[in-house]
C-alpha positions, 0 to 999 in steps of 0.5 A, a space after each residue: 292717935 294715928 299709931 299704936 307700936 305694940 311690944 312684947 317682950 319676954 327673956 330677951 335681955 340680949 336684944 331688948 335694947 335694940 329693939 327700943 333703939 330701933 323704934 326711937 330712931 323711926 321718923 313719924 310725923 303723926 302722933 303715935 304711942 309705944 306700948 311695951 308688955 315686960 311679962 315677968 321676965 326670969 332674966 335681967 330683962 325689966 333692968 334693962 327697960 327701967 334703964 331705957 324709960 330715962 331716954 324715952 319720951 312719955 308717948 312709949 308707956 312701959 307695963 310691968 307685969 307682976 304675974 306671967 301673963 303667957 304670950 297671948 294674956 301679954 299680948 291681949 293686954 297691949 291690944 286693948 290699951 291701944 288707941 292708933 287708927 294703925 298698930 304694928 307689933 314687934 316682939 324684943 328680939 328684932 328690930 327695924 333697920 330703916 329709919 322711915 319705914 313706919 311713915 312710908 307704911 302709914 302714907 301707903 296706907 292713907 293714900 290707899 284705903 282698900 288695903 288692910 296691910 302693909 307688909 315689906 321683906 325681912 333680913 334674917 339674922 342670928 343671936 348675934 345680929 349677923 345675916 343669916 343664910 335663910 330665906 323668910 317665906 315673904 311675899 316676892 311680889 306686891 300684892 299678897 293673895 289667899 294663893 301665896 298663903 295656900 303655898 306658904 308664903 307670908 306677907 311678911 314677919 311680924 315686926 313688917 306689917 303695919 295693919 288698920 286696927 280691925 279691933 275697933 271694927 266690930 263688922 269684921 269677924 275676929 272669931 279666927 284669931 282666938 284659935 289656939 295656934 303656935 304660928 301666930 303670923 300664919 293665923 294673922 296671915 288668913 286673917 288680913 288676906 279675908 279681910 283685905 288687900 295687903 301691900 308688899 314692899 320688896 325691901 328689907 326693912 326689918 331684921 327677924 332674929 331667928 335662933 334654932 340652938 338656944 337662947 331666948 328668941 322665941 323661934 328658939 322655942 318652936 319645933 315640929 311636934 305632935 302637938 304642933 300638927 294637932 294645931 295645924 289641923 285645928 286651925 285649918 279646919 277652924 279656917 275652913 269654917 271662917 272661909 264658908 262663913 265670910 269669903 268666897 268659894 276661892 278661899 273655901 276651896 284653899 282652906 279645903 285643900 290646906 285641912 287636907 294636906 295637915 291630916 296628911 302631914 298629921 297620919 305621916 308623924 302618928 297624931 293620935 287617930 288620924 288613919 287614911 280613913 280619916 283622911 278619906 272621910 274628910 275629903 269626903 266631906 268636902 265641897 271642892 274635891 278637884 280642886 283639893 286634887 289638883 293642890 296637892 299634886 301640885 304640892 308634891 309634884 313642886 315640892 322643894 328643899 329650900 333653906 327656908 325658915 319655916 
């Protein structure tokens, strides 16, 4: 099996639909399988999908869950069903928009074996399929590097990156991917970026539904909050630990300086205890201390309002 299609999908009786469609529409001349997660949905999104298996051939399997798995139970699922040499995730709210995409991923992929990640740029679009004016923070060059994510730049959303699947190899840490983490692209971001070298194609191939309002988009459901902080800086030290264990000092020195930013961040919103001695404490406590110096006056002095989703 040369691809695994991972969907998950959840409330999204709106846009469910187009998201199969986009895939059945994909060119792929190697065998591949769709495995699509329905998670207890509470709208008529199950009715939805019953209604799409008559026009799907037997390669996309449907699990119907009879209990709320929750995002990552729906999601882990999926992954150990999985038999591709290459899987791509895509949840029920966004679609692809050009019909070779997965093949020209995939021959990218094949001719270039030192490359973890294939990734393009995406068009953001509303509830209703319309661009919106925002810019995802997607890679503007193509070659991804620990740098662009130590200033917030992805190598694409979600539904763009075609990846090896590194759950078969057991020599790769996954360690970092159980980190409860709200920005599941970032966490998967550090994760390839530590692991290999991501390509990005600078072409909108993919449409990202981003709903801030209301419906049931899950950007719809993420906002800044203490808890949100109090994830970001677990993560971040949890990730300065993975750099330690198996990068290099570049990529310790970047984690170091991204730990120290999130306390920062933390202390200005009051997440619980964090006081400028905890900051200080925990710069202390860190190798690289020019460098971390050097970050964030960059940070601040470069610091931008951008119409950017974050």
């Amino acid at each position: 099996m040369k691809l695994s299609i991972i969907v998950a999908v959840y409330n999204q009786e709106r846009y469910v639909e187009r998201t199969i469609k986009s895939i059945l529409c994909q060119n792929i001349s190697c065998e591949y399988e769709v495995l699509i997660g329905e998670d207890c949905s509470t709208d008529n999104t199950r009715s939805v999908l019953k209604g799409l298996e008559s026009v799907c051939p037997s390669n996309y399997h449907f699990f119907y869950r009879k209990n709320n798995l929750g995002p990552s139970g729906n999601f882990n699922d999926l992954y150990k069903r999985m038999k591709g040499q290459y899987f791509l995730v895509i949840e029920g709210d966004d679609y692809f928009l050009y019909n070779l995409k997965l093949q020209e991923q995939i021959e990218f992929l094949d001719k270039n074996p030192e490359y973890i990640a294939c990734a393009h740029n995406v068009l953001v679009v509303d509830e209703n399929s319309k661009e919106r004016e925002l810019e995802y923070p997607d890679c503007k060059k193509e070659e991804y590097s620990i740098f662009d994510y130590a200033n917030f730049v992805l190598p694409g959303q979600t539904a763009s990156i075609l990846a090896r699947n590194y759950f078969k190899d057991a020599s790769i840490d996954k360690s970092i991917l159980d980190v409860p983490y709200y920005a599941g692209d970032r966490r998967r971001a550090f994760f390839l970026i530590c692991n290999g070298k991501i390509h990005c194609i600078q072409k909108k191939w993919s449409a990202y539904r981003y709903v801030t309002d209301s419906g049931s988009s899950f950007s719809a459901t993420i906002r800044d909050s203490i808890k949100t902080r109090e994830q970001d800086i677990l993560f971040l030290k949890k990730s300065m630990e993975y750099a330690r264990k198996n990068c290099g000092r570049v990529y310790q020195k970047n984690c170091e300086a991204m730990w120290i930013l999130a306390l920062y961040g933390g202390y200005r919103k009051k997440v619980n205890q964090i006081s400028i001695a905890t900051i200080l404490l925990a710069y202390i406590s860190c190798k690289y201390k020019l460098y971390i110096i050097k970050y964030l006056c960059s940070y601040f002095l470069n610091k931008k309002t951008r119409n950017v989703v974050h």
